[in-house]
VOGU-3710 file (C-alpha; in Angstrom, 3 decimals, decimal comma):
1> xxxxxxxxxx> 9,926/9,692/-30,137  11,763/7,370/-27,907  9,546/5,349/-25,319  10,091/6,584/-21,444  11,577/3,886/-19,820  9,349/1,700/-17,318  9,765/2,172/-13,436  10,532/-1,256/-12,775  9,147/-2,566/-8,898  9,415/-5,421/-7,296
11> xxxxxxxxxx> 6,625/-5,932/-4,530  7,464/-8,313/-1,811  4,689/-10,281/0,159  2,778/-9,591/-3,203  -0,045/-12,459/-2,548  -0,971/-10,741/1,383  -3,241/-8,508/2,385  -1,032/-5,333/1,860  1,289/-6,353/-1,095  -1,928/-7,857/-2,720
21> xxxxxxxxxx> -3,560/-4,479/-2,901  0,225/-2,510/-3,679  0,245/-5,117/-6,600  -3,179/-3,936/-7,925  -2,815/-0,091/-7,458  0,701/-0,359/-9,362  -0,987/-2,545/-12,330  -3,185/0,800/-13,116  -0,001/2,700/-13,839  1,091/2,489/-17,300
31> xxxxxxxxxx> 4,777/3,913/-16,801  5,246/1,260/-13,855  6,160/-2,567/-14,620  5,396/-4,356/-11,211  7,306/-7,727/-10,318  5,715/-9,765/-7,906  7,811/-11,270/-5,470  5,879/-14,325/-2,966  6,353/-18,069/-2,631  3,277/-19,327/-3,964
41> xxxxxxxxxx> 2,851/-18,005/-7,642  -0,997/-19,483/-7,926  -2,241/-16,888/-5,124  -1,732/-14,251/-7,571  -4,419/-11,917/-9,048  -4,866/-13,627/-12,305  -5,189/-10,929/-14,163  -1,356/-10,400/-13,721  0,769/-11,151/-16,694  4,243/-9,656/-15,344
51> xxxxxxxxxx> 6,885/-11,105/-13,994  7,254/-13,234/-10,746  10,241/-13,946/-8,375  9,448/-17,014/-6,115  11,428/-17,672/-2,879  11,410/-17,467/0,480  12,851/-14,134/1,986  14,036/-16,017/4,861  16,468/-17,273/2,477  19,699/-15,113/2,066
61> xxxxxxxxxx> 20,213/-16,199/-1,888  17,000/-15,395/-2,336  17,168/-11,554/-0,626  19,781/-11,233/-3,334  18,432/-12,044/-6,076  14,817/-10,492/-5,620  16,201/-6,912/-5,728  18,672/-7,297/-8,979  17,486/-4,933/-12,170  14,835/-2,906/-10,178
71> xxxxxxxxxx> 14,350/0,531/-9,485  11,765/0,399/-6,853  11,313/-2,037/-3,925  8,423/-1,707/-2,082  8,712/-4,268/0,660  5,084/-5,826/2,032  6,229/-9,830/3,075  6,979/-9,135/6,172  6,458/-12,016/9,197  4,547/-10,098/12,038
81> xxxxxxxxxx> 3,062/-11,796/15,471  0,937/-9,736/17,906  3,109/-11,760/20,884  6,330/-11,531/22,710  8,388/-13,712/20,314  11,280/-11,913/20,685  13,803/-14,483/19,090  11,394/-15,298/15,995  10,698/-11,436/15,087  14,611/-11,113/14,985
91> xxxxxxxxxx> 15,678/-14,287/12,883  12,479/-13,947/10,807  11,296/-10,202/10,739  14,272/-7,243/11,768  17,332/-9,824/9,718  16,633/-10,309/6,871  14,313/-7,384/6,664  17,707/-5,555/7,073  19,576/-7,801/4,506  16,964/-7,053/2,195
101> xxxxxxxxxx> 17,990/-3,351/3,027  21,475/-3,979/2,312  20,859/-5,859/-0,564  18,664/-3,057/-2,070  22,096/-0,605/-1,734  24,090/-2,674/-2,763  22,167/-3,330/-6,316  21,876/0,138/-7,002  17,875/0,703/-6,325  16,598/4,021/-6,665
111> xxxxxxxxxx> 14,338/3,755/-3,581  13,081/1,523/-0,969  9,617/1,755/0,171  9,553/-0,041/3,854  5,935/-1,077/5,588  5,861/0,674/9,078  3,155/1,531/11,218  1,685/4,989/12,900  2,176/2,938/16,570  6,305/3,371/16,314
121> xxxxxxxxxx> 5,139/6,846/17,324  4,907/7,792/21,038  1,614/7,535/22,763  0,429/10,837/22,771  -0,269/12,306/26,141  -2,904/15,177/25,480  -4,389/13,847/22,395  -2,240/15,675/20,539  -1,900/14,831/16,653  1,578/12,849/15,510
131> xxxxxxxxxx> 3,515/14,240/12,284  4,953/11,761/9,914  8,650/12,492/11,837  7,060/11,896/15,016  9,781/10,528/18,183  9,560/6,731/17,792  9,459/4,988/21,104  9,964/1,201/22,163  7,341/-0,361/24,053  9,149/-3,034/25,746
141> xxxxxxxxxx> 6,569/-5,885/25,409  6,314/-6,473/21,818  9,010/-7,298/19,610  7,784/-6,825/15,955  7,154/-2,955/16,728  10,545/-2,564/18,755  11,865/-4,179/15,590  9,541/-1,881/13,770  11,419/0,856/14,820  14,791/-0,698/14,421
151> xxxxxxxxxx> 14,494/-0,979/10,689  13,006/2,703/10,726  16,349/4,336/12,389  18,244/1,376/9,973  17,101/3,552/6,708  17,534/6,593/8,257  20,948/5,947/9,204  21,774/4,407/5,464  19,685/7,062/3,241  22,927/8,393/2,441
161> xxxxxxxxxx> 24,190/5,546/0,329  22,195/6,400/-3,272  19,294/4,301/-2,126  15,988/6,780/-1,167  14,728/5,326/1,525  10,929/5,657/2,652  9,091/4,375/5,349  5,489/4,189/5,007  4,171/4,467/9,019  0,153/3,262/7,601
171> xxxxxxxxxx> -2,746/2,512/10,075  -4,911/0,078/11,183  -5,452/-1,945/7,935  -9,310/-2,551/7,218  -10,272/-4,298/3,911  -11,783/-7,754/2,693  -8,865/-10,494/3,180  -6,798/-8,913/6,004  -7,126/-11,669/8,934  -4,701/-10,301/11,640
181> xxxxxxxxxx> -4,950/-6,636/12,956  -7,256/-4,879/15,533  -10,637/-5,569/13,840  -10,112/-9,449/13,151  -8,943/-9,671/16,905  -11,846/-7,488/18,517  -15,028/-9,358/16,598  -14,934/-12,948/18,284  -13,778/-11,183/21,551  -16,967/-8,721/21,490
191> xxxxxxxxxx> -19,449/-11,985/21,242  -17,925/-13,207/24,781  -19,412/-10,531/26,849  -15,848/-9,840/28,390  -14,470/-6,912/26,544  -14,235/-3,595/28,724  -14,152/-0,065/27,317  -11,058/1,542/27,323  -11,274/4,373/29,239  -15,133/5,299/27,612
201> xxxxxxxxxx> -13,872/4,626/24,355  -12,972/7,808/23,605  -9,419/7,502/21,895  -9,681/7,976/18,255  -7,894/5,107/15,565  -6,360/5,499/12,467  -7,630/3,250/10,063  -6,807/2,754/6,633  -8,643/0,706/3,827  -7,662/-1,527/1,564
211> xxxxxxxxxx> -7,409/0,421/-1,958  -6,144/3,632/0,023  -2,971/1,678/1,294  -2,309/0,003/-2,478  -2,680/4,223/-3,703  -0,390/5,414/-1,201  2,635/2,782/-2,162  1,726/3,656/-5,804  1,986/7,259/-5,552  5,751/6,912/-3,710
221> xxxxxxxxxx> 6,826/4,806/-6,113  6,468/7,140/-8,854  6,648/10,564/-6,627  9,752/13,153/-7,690  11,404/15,258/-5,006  11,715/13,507/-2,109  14,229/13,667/0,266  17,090/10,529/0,853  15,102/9,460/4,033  11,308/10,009/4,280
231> xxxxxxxxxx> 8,516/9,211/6,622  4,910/9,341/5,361  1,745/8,905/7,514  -0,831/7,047/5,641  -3,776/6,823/7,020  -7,975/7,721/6,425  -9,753/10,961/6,207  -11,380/10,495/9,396  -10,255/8,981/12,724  -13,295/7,584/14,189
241> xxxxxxxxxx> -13,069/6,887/18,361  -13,141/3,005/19,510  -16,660/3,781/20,567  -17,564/4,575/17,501  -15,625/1,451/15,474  -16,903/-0,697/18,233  -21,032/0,259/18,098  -20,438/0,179/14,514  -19,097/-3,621/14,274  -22,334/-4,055/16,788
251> xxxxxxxxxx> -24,338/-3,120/14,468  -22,851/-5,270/11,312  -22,456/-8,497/13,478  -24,935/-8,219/16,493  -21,966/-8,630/18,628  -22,393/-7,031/22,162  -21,091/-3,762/23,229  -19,179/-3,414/26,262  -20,715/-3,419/29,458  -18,370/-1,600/31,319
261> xxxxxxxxxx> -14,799/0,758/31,224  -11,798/-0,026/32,408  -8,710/2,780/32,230  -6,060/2,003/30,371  -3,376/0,763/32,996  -5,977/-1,566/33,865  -6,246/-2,973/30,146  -2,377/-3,323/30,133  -1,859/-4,868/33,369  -5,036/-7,486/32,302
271> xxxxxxxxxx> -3,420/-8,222/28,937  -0,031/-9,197/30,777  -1,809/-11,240/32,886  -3,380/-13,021/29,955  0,274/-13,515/28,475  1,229/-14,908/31,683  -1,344/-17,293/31,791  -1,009/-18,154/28,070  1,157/-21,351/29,142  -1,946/-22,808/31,253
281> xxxxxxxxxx> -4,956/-21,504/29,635  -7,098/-23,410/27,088  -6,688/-22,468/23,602  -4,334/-21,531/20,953  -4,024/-17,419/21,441  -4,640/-15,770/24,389  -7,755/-13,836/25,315  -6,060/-10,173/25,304  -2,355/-9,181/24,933  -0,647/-5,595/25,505
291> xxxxxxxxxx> -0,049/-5,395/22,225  -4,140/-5,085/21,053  -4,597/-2,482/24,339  -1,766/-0,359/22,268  -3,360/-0,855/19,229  -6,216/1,163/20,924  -4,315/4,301/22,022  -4,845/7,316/20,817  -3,160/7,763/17,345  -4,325/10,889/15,007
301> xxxxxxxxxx> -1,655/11,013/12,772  -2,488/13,252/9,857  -1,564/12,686/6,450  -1,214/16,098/5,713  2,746/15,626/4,477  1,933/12,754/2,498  -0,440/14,317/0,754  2,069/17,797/-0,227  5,002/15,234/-1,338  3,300/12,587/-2,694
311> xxxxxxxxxx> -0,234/13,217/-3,874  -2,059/10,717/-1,147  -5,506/11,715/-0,382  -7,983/8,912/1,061  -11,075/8,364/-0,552  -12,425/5,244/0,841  -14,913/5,648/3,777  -13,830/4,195/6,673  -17,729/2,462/6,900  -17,279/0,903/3,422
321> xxxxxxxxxx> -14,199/-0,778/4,222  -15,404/-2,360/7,374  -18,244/-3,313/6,319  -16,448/-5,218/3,528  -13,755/-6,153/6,126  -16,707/-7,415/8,842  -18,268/-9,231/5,616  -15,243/-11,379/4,450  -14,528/-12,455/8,082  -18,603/-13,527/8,207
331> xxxxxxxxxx> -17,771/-16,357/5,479  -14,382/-17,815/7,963  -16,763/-17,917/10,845  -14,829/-14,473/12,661  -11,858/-16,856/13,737  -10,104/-16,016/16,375  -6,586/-14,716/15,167  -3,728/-16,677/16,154  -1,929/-13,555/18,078  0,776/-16,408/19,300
341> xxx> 0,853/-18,065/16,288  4,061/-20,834/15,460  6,686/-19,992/13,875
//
């Protein structure tokens, strides 16, 4: 009998935090052959043996070339900044983000597998949950979601050209080795005694571990039936309130609680002040930015359709992975992340 041909995918970003753990799941599957695409190959799992495209996605040449002879992209190297750098997130995130896009359709790929986030939803008002098709809305103040969202409408509008194109709208990452998000930012704010509640704490977050996002990439990749554009919420079993995430980090680190609540207006109009200031303040990244205080909104977003299409079902407890997370950020001294970081 005549050997099924290999899904071949290339992984982009395949030494980060995200394309790191896409890599691993997609190494377990014996009818995928993963290529990793980065710029350094010795930051590589070493028990990799497949092939590996280095460049620079900035470069245009490059974009080309990375998507010839594939069937799958799944696209993880993506330059993201917690700030209001408008001009960077366009020449380094939504361009050649798109090219890569283009350059997908253009090479024939089956099906492009874009990293989004549940947060390109609307806020919701009553505490409502958000489906995976949920209204995307543009917050105004930072660019990479805007852009975000540009990209999302960007496949939808092109998922008509022979190219399946999925966006994967995942959670708050949590997992040994991820160093920018909502957890690396809250733990060396906690220990300065100046972090409010938001409004009691009592909006709920959608985290996501490590091994959970790698699963959920895997399972697309290989998935039959889908539609030309799709939208997949990937997130946890459980969405845990930022009470509950913040007594819990207490309790790993010995970091303070919060000593009192602010509502959330309050936290917006405080972080904008803080961006403000950013110019004439001390430090390299600002104390709070809008960005973090919309991190902490209220997103339930189910994974219910993701789990009928593609098979995704989380199985890693939220606790393990932050624990883990909380762990690895012991051994770097909880830095602060660089939410303003250069370009």
């Amino acid at each position: 009998m005549k050997a099924q041909k290999k899904i071949r995918v290339v992984v982009t970003g395949a030494t980060g935090f995200l394309g790191g753990n896409i890599l691993k799941a997609l190494m377990t599957h014996s009818d995928i052959e993963p290529i990793a695409a980065c710029r350094r190959r010795d930051a590589l799992p070493r028990n990799f043996n497949g092939e590996v495209r280095t460049g620079d996605l900035l470069d245009a040449k490059y974009r080309r070339e990375v998507v010839k002879h594939v069937d799958v992209v799944c696209s993880a190297g993506n330059w993201a900044s917690m700030w209001n750098h408008k001009d960077w997130e366009r020449q380094r995130f939504f361009e050649p983000g798109r090219d890569l896009i283009e350059q997908a359709v253009q090479q024939g790929v089956k099906r492009f597998i874009q990293t989004s986030s549940v947060v390109i939803g609307a806020v919701a008002q009553h505490n409502e949950s958000l489906d995976d098709f949920s209204e995307t809305k543009y917050t105004g103040f930072w660019p990479h979601l805007d852009y975000t969202i540009d990209l999302d409408r960007f496949m939808r509008d092109n998922s008509q050209r022979g190219t399946q194109m999925v966006t994967m709208r995942l959670g708050h990452f949590i997992g040994a080795g991820n160093r920018l998000g909502m957890l690396p930012a809250l733990v060396p704010r906690l220990k300065t005694y100046l972090v409010p509640w938001l409004a009691g704490g009592r909006k709920r977050l959608p985290l996501v571990a490590d091994t959970d996002l790698g699963k959920a990439f895997a399972l697309a990749t290989v998935a039959d039936n889908l539609n030309d554009y799709e939208s997949f919420n990937i997130c946890g079993a459980e969405f845990p309130t930022l009470r509950e995430v913040i007594q819990f980090i207490s309790t790993e680190t010995g970091c303070p609680q919060p000593l009192y609540s602010v509502p959330y207006p309050a936290g917006y109009a405080f972080g904008w002040l803080m961006e403000k200031l950013k110019p004439v303040m001390p430090g390299s990244s600002p104390f709070l930015t809008r960005s973090i205080v919309h991190l902490c909104e209220n997103w339930v977003c189910p994974s219910d359709y993701a789990q009928r299409k593609i098979g995704y079902l989380p199985k890693k407890d939220w606790h393990v992975a932050a624990r883990e997370h909380l762990a690895d950020l012991k051994t770097a001294g909880y830095p602060w992340p660089h939410l303003c970081q250069p370009a």
